[in-house]
C-alpha positions in Angstrom: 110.5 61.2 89.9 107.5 62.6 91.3 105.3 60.5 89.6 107.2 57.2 90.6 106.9 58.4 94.5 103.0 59.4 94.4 101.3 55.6 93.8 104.6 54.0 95.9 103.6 56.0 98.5 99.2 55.4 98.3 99.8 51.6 98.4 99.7 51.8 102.0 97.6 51.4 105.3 97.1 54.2 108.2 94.1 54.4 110.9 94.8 57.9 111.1 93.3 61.1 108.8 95.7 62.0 106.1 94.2 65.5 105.6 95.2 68.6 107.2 94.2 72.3 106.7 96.2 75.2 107.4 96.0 78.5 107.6 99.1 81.2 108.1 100.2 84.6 108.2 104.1 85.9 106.5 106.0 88.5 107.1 107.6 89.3 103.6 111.0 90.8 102.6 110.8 91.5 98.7 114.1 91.1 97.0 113.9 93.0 93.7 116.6 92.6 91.2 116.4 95.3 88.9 119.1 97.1 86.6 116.9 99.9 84.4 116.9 103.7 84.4 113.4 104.7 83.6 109.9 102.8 83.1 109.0 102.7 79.6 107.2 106.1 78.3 108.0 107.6 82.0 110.7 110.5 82.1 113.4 110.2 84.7 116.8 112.1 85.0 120.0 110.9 85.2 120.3 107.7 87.4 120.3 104.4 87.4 117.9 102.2 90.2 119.0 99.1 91.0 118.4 95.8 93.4 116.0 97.0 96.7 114.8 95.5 99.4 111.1 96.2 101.4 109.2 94.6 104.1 105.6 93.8 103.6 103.0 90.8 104.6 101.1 88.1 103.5 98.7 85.4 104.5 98.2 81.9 102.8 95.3 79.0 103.3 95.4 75.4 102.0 95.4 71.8 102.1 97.4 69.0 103.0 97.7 65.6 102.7 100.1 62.5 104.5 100.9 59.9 102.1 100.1 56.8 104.1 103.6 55.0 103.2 106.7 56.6 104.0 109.0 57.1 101.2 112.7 55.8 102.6 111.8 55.9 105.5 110.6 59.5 105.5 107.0 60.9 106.3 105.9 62.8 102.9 103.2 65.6 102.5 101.7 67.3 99.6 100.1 70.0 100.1 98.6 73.0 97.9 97.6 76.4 99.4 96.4 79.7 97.9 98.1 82.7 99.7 97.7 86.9 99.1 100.9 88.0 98.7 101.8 92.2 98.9 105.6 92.1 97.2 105.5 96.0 97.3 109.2 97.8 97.4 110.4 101.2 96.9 113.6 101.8 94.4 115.8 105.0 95.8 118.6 106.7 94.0 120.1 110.0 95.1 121.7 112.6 93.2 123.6 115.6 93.5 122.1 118.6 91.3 124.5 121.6 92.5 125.6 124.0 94.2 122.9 126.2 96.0 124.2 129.5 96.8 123.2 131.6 99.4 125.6 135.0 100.2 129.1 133.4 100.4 128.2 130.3 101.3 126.9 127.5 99.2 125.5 123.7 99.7 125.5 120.9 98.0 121.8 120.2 96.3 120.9 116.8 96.6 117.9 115.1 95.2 116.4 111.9 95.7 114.6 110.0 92.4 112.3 107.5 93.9 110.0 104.3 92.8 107.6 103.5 94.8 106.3 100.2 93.4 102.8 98.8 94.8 102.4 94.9 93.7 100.2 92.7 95.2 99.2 89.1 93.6 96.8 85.8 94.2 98.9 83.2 94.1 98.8 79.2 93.9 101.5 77.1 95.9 101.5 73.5 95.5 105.0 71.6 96.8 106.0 68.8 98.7 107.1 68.5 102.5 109.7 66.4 103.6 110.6 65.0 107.0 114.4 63.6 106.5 114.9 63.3 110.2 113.1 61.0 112.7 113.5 62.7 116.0 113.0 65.9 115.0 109.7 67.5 113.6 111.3 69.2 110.7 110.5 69.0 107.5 112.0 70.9 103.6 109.6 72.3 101.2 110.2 72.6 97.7 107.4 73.3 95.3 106.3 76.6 92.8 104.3 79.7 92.6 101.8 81.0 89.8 100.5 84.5 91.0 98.4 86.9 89.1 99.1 90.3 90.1 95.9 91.9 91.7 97.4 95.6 91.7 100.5 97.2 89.8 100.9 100.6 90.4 103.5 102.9 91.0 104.3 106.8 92.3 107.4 108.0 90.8 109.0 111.3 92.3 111.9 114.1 92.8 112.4 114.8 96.1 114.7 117.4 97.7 117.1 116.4 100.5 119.3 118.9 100.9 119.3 121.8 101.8 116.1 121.7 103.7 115.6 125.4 103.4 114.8 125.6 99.6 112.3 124.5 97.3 111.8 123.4 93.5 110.6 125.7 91.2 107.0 124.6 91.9 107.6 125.8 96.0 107.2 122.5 96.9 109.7 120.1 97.6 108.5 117.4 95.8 108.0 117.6 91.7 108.0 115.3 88.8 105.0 113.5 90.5 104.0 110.4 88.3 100.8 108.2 90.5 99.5 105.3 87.5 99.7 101.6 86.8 103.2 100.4 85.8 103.6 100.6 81.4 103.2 96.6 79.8 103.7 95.3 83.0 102.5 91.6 82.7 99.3 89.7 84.7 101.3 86.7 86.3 104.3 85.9 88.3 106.2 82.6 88.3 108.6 81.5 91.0 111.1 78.6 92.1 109.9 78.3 96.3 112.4 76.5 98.9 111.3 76.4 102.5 111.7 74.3 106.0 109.3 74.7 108.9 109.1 73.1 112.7 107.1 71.5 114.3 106.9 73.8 117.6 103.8 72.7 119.2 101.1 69.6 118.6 98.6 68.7 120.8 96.9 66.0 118.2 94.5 67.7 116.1 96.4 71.6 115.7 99.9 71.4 115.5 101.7 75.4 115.3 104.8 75.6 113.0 106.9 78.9 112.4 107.9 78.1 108.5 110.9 80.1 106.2 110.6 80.2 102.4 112.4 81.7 99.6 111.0 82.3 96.5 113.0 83.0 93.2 110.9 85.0 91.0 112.0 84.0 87.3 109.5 85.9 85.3 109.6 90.2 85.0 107.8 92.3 86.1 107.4 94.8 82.9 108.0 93.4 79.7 111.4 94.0 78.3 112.9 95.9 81.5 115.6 93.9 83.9 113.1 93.6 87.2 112.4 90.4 88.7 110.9 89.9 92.3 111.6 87.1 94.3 111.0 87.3 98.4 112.1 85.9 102.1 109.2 85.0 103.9 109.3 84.3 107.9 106.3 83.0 109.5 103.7 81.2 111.4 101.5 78.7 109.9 98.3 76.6 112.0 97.4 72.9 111.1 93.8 70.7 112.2 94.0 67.2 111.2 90.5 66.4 110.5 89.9 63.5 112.9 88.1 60.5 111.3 84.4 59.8 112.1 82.6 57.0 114.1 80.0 55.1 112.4 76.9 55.5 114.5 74.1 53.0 114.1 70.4 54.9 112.7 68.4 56.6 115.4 65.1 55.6 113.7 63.8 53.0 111.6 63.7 54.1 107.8 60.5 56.2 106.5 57.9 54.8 104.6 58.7 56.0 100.8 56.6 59.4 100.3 53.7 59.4 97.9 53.8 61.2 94.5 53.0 64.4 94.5 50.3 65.9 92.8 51.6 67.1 88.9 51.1 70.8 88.5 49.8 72.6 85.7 51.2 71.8 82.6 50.8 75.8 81.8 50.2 78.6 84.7 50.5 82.1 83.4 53.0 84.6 84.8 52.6 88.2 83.1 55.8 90.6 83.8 55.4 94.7 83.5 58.1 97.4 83.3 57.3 101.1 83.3 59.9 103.4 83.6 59.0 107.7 85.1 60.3 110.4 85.4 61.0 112.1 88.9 57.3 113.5 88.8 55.9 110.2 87.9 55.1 111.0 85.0 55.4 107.5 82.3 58.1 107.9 80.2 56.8 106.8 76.9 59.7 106.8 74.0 62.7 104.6 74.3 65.3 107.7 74.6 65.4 110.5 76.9 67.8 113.9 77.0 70.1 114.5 80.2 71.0 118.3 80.0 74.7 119.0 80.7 76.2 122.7 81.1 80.1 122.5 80.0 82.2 125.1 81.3 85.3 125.9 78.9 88.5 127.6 80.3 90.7 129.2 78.0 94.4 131.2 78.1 94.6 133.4 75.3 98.2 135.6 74.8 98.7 138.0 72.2 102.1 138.6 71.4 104.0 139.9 69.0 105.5 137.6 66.5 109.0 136.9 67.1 111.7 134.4 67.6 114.6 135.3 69.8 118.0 133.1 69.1 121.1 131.9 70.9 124.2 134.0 70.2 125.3 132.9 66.4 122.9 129.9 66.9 119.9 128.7 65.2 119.2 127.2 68.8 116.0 129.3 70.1 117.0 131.8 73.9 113.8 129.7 75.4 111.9 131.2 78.0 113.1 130.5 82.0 110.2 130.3 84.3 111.4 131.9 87.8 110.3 131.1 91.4 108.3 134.6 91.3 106.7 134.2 87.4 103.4 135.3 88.1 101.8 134.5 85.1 100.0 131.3 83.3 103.0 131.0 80.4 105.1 128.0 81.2 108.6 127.4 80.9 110.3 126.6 77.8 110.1 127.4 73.7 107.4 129.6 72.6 108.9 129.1 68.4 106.0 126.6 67.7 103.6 128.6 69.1 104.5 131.4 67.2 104.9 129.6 64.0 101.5 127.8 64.3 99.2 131.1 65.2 100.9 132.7 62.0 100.4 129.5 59.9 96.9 129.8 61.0 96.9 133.3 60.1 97.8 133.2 56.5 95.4 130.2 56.1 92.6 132.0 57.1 93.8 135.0 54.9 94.7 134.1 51.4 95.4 137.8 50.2 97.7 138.3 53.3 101.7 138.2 53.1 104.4 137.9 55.7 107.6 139.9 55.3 110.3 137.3 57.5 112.3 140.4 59.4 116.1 138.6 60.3 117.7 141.2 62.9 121.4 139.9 63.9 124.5 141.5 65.4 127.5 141.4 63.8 129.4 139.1 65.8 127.1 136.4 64.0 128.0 134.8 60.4 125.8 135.0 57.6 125.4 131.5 57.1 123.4 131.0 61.2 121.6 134.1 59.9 120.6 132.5 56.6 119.5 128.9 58.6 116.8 131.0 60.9 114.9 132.3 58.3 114.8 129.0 56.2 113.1 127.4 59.4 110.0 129.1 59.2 110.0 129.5 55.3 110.4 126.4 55.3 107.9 125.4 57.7 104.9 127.8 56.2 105.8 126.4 52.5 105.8 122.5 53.8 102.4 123.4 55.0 100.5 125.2 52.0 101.4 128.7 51.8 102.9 130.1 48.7 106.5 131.2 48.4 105.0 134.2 46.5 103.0 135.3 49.8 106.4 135.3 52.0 109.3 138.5 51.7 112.6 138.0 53.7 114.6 141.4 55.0 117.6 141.4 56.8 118.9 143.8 59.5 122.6 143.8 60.6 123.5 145.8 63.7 126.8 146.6 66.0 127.8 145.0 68.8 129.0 148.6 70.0 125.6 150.5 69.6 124.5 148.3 72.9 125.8 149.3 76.2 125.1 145.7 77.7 124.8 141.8 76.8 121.3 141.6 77.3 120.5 144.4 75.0 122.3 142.8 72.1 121.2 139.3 72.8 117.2 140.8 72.2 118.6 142.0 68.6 118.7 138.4 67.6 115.3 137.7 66.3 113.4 136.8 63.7 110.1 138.9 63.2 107.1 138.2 60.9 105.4 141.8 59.6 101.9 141.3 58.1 100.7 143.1 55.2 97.2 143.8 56.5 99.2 145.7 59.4 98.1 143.0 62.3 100.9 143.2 65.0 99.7 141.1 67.6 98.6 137.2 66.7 96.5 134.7 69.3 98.2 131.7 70.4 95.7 129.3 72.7 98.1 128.3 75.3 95.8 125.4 77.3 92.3 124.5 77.0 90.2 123.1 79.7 87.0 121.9 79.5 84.5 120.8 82.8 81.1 119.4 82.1 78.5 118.6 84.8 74.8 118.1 84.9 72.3 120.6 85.0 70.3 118.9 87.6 72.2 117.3 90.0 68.8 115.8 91.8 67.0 113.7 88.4 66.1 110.2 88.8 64.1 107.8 87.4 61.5 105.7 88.8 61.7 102.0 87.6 58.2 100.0 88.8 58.1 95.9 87.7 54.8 94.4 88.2 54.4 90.1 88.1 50.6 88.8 87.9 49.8 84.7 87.1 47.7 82.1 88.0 50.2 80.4 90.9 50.8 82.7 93.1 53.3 83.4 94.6 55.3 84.7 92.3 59.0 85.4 93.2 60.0 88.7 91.2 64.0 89.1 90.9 64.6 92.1 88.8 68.4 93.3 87.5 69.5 96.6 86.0 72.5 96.6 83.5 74.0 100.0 82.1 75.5 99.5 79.0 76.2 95.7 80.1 77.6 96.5 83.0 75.2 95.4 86.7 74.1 98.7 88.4 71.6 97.1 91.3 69.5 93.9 91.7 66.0 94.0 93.8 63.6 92.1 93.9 59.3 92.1 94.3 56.7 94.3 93.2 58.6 97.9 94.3 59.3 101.2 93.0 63.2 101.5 92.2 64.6 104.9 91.8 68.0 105.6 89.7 69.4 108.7 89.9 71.3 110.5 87.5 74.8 111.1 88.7 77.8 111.3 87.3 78.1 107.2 88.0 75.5 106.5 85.6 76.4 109.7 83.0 79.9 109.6 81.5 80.0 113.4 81.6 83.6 113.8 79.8 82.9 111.9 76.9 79.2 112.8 76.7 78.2 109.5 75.5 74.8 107.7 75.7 74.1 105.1 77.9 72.1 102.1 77.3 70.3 101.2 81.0 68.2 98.1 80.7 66.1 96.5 82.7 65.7 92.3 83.2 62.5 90.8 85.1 62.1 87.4 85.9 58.9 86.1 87.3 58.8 82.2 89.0 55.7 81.1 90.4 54.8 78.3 92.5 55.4 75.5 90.4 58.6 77.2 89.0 57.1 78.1 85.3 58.7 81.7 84.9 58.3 84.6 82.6 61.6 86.9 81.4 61.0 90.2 80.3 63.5 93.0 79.0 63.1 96.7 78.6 65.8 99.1 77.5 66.3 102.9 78.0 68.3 105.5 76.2 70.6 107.8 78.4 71.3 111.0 75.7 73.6 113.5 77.3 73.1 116.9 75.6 75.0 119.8 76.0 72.2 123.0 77.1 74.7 125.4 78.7 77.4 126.7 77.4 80.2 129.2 79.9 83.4 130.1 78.0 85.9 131.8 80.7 88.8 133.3 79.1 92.5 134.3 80.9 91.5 132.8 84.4 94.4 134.3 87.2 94.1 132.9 90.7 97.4 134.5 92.3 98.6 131.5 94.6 96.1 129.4 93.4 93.7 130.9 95.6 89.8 131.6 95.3 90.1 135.4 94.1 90.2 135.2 90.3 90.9 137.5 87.4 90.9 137.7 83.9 94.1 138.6 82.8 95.3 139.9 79.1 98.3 142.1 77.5 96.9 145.6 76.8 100.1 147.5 75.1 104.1 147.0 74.9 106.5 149.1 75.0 110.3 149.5 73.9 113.1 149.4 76.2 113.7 152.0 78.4 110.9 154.0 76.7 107.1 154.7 78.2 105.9 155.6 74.3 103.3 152.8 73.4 104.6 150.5 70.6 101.8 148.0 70.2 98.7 148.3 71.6 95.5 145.2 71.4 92.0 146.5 70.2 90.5 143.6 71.2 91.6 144.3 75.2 90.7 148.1 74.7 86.9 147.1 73.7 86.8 144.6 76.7 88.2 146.9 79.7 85.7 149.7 78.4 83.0 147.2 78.2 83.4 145.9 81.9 84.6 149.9 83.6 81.0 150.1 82.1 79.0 147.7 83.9 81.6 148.4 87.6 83.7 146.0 87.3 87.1 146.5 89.2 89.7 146.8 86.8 93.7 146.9 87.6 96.1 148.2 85.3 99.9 147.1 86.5 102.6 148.5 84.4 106.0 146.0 84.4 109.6 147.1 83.2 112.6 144.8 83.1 115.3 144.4 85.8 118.0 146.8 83.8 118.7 149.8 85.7 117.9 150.4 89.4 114.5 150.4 91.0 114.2 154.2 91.5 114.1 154.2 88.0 112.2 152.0 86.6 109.5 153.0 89.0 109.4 156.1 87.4 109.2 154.6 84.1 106.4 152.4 85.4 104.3 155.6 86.2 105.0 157.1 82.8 103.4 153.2 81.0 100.6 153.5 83.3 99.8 157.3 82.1 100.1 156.1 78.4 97.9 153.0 79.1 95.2 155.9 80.7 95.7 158.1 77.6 95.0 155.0 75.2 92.0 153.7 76.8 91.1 157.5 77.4 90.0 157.7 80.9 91.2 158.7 84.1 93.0 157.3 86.8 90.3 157.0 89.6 88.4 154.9 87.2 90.9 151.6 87.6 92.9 150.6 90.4 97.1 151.1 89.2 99.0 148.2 91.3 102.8 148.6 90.8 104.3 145.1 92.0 107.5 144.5 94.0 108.0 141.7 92.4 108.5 140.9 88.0 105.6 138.8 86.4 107.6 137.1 84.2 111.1 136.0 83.9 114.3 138.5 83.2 116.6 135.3 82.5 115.4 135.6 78.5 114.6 138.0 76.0 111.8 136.9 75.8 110.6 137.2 79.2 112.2 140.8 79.5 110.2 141.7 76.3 107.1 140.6 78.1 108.5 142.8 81.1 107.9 145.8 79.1 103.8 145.7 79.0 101.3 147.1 81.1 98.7 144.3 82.1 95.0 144.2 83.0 93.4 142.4 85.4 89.6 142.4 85.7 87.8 140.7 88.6 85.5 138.2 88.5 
């Protein structure tokens, strides 16, 4: 139908201008309709978001034009306008997470999962105005959008609401923090747009008209998710109606017709030169040059013994659970891989050694649980090349009644992995970091062009490109220096970069010249620092290396296990004055005066095994536990005495 209306309505006459221009500012409410519980590949707990609402702006520039017929007896306008939309909106879903007990009392532990979605788009608006009604300067708008979005990011997070006196286990109120671009969301928007508008003030040429719209989004905003955003927007829009132009009659009389200029040179010369140096101007002859970086490697190594703890008459594993108080680089959760991979790599590296699989249970657990834990890591070591022939299985029943508590029983349910080269304590790397930076942070390199020819002047534009990429532009005979920073050097993937350089040379009768000159960008690693079991209590700037130096038993102060490797390091560094802290830890069973006691008695044994006295390190006895008492596990750690060297 649009297509009968358009040359119906051309066919006719009007002394006016038919074009307008307008320009306009929105105030947008974004209507998302959205049924989904999480974006794809981004964890979320346990709710559901659904249709929100958020207020945002926009402003919009285009044309217009008056068909010069009416169309039954209605004024009709096409117009066509390209706006910047921001259809941001925040998705919000509380959730109660239990009850928080303090003393007798408790309160209700509510969280808040939240969306914060940050869209933005470009988009083209062409549609039709309408003017139904004679008297009254109103017209309806109906029409379509195609938008590309410009930004589509997103901050997912937990946030705690009540109570306002507690805080996650991270001692912040806020966790679960995800800040990135929104998973297969797609580049373009499409959208149904109804509107009206009024005429509120026209003086002739600008004519001010406050304009509603709605606009049905119909296309989603991440592929295969139930999200669509459509928007309300109230504004103000401004119109000019260019006015049409009187024919005036020439001032002067026309020119006589110019005479033919001179032909230039069929050939003028224009010679280009590039030279790069280095920061002592020195040429730089070859085609490749070395960047030094120093890389700085951070590594947590913990030695523990090799065992497995397990559920009551459960192959399930009795994870380790993290405390507010851990004060310790672990992590929450299963240690079993770790374990199983640091022995895997073990016997891999030691074809002569054998593992004897120790199962201790209790005897409120059936043989059949029993006989499930140790297949899973005979299982495991055989699936990944080590000979049945290499692994022995024992098994170790005990009585519920030899323990006098729970928790005593529940650490007899273990599987533990004896070595037959007598090694008791095996390395698992628990997080690697790695920080390169340049050795010099002040390099450069100077970049001189030189243009020479036989019409001069010569206009010299000059472009450098890194690895296709456009760095800077200049132009004319000058020195340009590019340093080397970390915006030129890709640092973390210590790759080379390709920086060339484009001359163009026109001279005065627009013959030109194009020369190209590249330059190789080699980032080599000169400096090595490994730093190993980094502490910084409360993140601060005092930091320690940390390691393991002995365990013990419960309830006994006799050393059962004892590293080599941390013996040799703390004699090294009392050596050469560094301060050196030795903190003995116990478990929470039995009361404080107690285990103090026992403290003092692991710190005497740590002195007797290191063989030195005890004004030589600084003893620290804590008031609070390093790790965890909720698991086995973290008890067993409990029953070490640390080290701590500062840096």
């Amino acid at each position: 139908m649009f297509f009968i209306i358009i040359p119906f309505l051309l066919s006719g006459q009007s002394k006016n201008t038919n074009i307008f221009t307008s320009f306009g500012a929105d105030l947008n409410g974004n209507i998302y309709s959205a049924k989904f519980q999480k974006l794809p590949g981004i964890d979320n707990c346990c709710v559901e978001f659904g249709n929100t609402f958020g207020l945002r702006y926009g402003f919009h520039a285009g044309l217009e034009f008056l068909f010069p017929k009416k169309f039954e007896d209605m004024d009709v306008r096409a117009d066509i306008s390209v706006s910047y939309s921001n259809l941001s909106a925040n998705f919000s879903k509380n959730a109660f997470i239990g009850n928080i007990i303090t003393g007798n009392n408790f309160t209700q532990g509510i969280v808040e999962h939240k969306i914060e979605a940050r869209l933005s788009a470009i988009i083209l608006d062409p549609g039709v105005y309408i003017y139904p009604l004679k008297d009254i300067h109103l017209s309806v708008r109906g029409g379509f959008q195609l938008g590309y979005l410009l930004s589509k990011s997103f901050r997912q997070s937990e946030n705690l609401l009540e109570p306002q006196n507690i805080t996650f286990e991270n001692h912040q109120r806020t966790r679960n923090v995800v800040d990135s671009t929104l998973p297969n969301a797609g580049s373009f928007l499409f959208a149904l747009s109804l509107g009206i508008r009024y005429e509120a003030y026209n003086n002739g040429n600008f004519c001010i008209l406050p304009e509603i719209r709605f606009n049905y989004g119909l296309s989603k905003i991440i592929s295969g998710l139930d999200w669509k955003a459509s928007s309300l927007q109230a504004g103000v829009m401004l119109t000019y109606n260019f006015p049409k132009a009187d024919v005036l009659p020439p001032l002067f009389p026309p020119l006589p017709p110019m005479p033919e200029p001179t032909e230039p040179p069929q050939q003028s010369r224009v010679d280009l030169t590039i030279n790069y140096y280095d920061k002592n101007y020195t040429i730089i002859t070859g085609n490749e040059i070395e960047v030094p970086i120093k890389s700085e490697i951070s590594k947590n190594v913990f030695y523990q013994m090799p065992l497995i703890f397990y559920k009551k008459n459960s192959i399930e594993e009795n994870i380790y659970l993290s405390s507010d108080n851990d004060r310790n680089n672990l992590g929450e959760g299963s240690k079993n891989n770790d374990v199983l991979n640091s022995l895997l790599n073990y016997l891999k590296s030691r074809s002569k050694v054998k593992v004897k699989v120790i199962s201790s249970s209790v005897d409120d657990e059936s043989d059949e649980i029993i006989n499930k834990r140790i297949n899973i890591p005979v299982d495991f070591l055989t699936s990944n090349g080590i000979d049945a022939a290499r692994i022995q299985v024992e098994k170790i029943y005990r009585e519920k009644s030899e323990f006098k508590i729970d928790e005593l029983a529940d650490e007899n349910r273990f599987l533990k992995f004896k070595l037959s080269d007598s090694t008791e304590l095996l390395a698992t790397e628990i997080e690697t970091k790695n920080i390169n930076s340049l050795v010099n942070n002040n390099d450069k390199i100077i970049i001189k062009t030189e243009a020479k020819g036989d019409a001069p002047p010569i206009i010299l534009n000059n472009l450098i490109t890194k690895n296709g990429s456009v760095l800077a532009k200049f132009t004319g005979n000058n020195d340009y220096n590019l340093n080397i920073d970390e915006s030129v050097i890709d640092i973390k993937s210590i790759s080379q970069v390709e920086i060339e350089l484009t001359s163009k040379g026109v001279d005065a009768y627009e013959n030109s010249s194009v020369l190209n000159k590249k330059l190789i960008l080699k980032p080599v690693i000169k400096e090595i620092k490994i730093i190993q079991n980094e502490f910084s209590p409360n993140n601060s700037n005092d930091t320690s290396q940390q390691y393991i130096l002995c365990y013990f038993n419960y309830n006994e102060s006799e050393i059962l296990v004892s590293n080599p490797d941390v013996i040799d390091i703390v004699k090294k560094e009392l050596e050469s004055g560094k301060k050196v802290e030795l903190i003995p830890l116990t478990d929470n069973i039995g009361t404080e005066l107690y285990n103090r006691k026992l403290a003092g008695k692991r710190l005497q044994s740590a002195l007797n095994l290191l063989k030195i006295k005890s004004n030589m390190i600084n003893p620290v006895f804590p008031d609070y536990y390093l790790f965890s008492n909720n698991s086995p596990f973290g008890r067993y750690l409990n029953r070490t005495v640390i080290v701590r060297i500062k840096n």
